[in-house]
C-alpha positions in Angstrom: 121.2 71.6 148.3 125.0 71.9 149.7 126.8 69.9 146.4 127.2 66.7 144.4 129.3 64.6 146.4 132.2 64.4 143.7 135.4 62.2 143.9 134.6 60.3 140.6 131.1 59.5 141.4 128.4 60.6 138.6 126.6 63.4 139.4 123.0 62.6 140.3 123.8 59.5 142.1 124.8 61.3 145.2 124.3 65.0 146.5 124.8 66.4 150.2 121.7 68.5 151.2 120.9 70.3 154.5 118.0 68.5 155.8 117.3 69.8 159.5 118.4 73.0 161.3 120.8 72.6 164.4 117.3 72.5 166.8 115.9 69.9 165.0 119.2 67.9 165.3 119.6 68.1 169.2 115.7 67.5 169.7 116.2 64.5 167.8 119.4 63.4 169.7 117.4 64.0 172.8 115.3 61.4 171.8 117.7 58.2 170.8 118.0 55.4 172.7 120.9 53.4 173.2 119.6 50.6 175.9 118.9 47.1 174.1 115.9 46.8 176.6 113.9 49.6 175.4 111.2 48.8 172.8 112.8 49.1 169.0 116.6 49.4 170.2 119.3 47.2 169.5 122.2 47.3 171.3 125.3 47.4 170.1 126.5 44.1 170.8 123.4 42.7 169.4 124.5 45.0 166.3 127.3 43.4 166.0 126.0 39.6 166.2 123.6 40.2 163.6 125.2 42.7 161.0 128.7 42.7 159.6 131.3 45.5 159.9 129.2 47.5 162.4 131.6 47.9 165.7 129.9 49.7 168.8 127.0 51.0 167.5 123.6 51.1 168.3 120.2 51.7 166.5 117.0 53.1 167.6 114.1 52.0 164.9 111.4 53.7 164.9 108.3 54.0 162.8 107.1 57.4 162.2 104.6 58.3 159.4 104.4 61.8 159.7 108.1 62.4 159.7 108.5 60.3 157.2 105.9 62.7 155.0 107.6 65.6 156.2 111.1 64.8 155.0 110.0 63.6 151.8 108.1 67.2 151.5 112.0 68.7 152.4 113.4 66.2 149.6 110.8 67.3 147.3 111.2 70.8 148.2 114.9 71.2 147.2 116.4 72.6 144.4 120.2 72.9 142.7 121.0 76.0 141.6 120.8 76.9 138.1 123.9 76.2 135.7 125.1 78.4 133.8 122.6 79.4 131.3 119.9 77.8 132.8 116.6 79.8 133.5 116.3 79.0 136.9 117.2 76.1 139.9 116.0 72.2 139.1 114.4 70.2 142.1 117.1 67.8 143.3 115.2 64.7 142.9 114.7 65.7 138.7 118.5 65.4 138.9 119.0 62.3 141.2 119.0 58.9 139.3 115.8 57.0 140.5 114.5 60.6 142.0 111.6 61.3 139.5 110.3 57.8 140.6 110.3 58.4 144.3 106.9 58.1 146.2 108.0 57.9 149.7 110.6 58.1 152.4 110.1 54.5 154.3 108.4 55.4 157.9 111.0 52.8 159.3 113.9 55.4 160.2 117.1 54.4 162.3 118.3 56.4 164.8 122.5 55.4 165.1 124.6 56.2 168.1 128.6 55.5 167.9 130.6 55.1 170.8 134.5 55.7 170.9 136.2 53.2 168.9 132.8 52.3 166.4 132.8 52.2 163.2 131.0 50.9 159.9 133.1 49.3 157.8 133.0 49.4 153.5 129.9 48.4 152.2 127.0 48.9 149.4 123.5 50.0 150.7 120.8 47.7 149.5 117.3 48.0 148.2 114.2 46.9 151.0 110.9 46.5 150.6 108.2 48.1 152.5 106.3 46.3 155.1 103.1 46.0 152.7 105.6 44.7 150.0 104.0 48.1 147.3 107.4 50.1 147.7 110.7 49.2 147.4 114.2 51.6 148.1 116.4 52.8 145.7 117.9 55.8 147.6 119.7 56.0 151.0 119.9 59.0 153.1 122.6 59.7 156.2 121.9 62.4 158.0 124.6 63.4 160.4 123.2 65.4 164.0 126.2 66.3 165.9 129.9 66.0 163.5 130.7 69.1 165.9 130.8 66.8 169.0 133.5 64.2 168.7 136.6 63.4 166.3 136.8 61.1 163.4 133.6 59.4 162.4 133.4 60.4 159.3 130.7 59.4 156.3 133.8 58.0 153.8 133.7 57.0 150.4 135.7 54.1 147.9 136.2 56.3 145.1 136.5 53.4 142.0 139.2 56.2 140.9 141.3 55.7 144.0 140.5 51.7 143.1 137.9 51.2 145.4 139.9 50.5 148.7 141.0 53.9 149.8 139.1 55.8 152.0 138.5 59.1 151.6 137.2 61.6 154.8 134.1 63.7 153.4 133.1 66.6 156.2 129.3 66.6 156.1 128.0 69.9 158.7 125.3 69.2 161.5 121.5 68.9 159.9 123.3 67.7 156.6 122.7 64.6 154.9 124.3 62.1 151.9 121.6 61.2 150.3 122.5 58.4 147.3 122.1 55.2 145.0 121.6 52.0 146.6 123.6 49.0 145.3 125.6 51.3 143.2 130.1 50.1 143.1 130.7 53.6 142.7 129.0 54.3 145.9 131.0 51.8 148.4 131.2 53.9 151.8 131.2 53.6 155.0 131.6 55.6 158.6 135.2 56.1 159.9 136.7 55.0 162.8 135.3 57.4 166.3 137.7 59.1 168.2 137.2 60.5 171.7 134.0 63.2 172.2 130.3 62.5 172.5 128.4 59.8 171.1 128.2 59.9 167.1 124.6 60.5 166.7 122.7 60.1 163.0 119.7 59.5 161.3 119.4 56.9 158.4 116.6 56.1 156.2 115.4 55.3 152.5 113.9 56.7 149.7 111.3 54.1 148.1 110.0 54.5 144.8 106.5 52.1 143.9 106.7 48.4 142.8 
């Protein structure tokens, strides 16, 4: 657990945890594919015809059981420190809203890559439905792999205190991740503007609680 993400949104809708160490994060990153002819890749001008507000970017879907079980062991697995006067640290999940419902993290993961000039534009995360139609989402998570390698890019947030249409920059370290409500107005966000550097590499996927 790093922190609650702040700027006006409730705590225990959304939190910033570390999810994978730096080796993790370039193995991964050696592994995304950006080529709209590979198997499970849309390129980013297919991105772009079929989902608004997503400019030069590309995603790499993949289906992976067993890392899907082993991140929601990490989610599982971490705790927020004590408050004040508290015996001892709470799993993060007891604190999230929806968390004490979750089941699974959805094996359908999307690797993102972000050239120069991309961007995701304001939006609300949604629920989805597992394939087999027994799960459904109610938690996003955004993990970012290399924030170190390029400028701008940035996971940003419409606080409702700043009136919804101001972004605000939040710096999120290598291996960490937002992880948050879905269709929540108090969790508008989106991915800034990339500047010049390598490829904007990240990892997003969802937290599904049963039907």
């Amino acid at each position: 657990f790093v922190s609650w993400l702040g700027y006006g949104v409730t705590q225990g809708k959304a939190a910033i945890v570390q999810l994978f160490t730096a080796q993790e994060c370039d193995a991964i990153i050696g592994c995304m594919k950006t080529d709209g002819e590979t198997p499970g890749v849309m390129s980013a001008s297919r991105t772009a015809e079929l989902y608004q507000g997503r400019v030069n970017t590309s995603r790499h879907l993949i289906a992976d059981e067993r890392m899907a079980k082993c991140l929601l062991q990490r989610f599982q697995n971490c705790l927020v420190p004590a408050r004040e006067g508290s015996a001892a640290p709470l799993s993060l999940l007891s604190q999230m809203k929806h968390g004490l419902e979750v089941v699974a993290v959805n094996e359908k993961i999307r690797l993102v890559s972000t050239e120069e000039g991309g961007e995701h534009q304001k939006h609300a995360d949604i629920s989805e439905p597992s394939d087999d139609g027994s799960r459904i989402s109610r938690l996003t998570f955004q993990c970012y792999l290399n924030p170190e390698a390029y400028e701008g890019g940035r996971f940003q947030l419409y606080p409702e205190e700043r009136g919804g249409n101001e972004a605000v920059d939040i710096e999120i370290e290598k291996g960490c991740a937002v992880v948050f409500v879905q269709e929540d107005p108090e969790l508008l966000h989106g991915g800034g503007p990339k500047g010049p550097g390598a490829a904007k590499r990240a990892i997003r996927g969802n937290l599904d609680v049963a039907v």
